[in-house]
C-alpha positions, 0 to 999 in steps of 0.5 A: 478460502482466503483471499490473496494478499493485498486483493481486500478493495479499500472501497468496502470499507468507511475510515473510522477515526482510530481511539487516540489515548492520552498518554499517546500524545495524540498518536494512534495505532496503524497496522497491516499485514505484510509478508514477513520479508517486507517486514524485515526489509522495513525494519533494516531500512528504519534502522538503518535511518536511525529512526523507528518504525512508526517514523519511517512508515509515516515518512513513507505516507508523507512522501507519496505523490498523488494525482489530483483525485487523491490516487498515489502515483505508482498505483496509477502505473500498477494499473496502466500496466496492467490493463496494458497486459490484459490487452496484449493477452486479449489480443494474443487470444484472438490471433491463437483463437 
């Protein structure tokens, strides 16, 4: 069965430097999977901006605000939220249960 989109840990992985071929101009190749949807919302924004994918991707990873350990901002309030609902549905649990 396949995982869910976006549940692959990051931590079982080591970043291995990416070929850089000469006729690249030191630019390497940095993909993903996304839903399609998100793919085109992309593409209309690039556009939109008159610039192409590759620099609106880089523009986006430039622009994100980390915490002191390196963690990007909005994932810290991802997770803030969701710890915050496992403990409403804990306790939800334990007036019901």
């Amino acid at each position: 069965m396949a995982r869910p989109y976006g549940s692959r840990n990051a931590q079982e992985r080591d970043y291995v430097t990416p070929m850089v071929h000469s006729d690249r101009k030191g630019m390497v190749r940095l993909t993903g999977m996304v839903p399609a949807d998100l793919h085109a919302m992309a593409y209309r924004n690039a556009k939109a901006a008159g610039i192409t994918m590759g620099l609106y991707l880089k523009r986006l990873v430039e622009q994100d605000q980390l915490n002191e350990d390196g963690v990007p901002l909005w994932r810290i309030a991802e997770l803030d939220s969701e710890s915050a609902a496992d403990e409403q549905e804990g306790e939800q649990l334990r007036l019901t249960g």
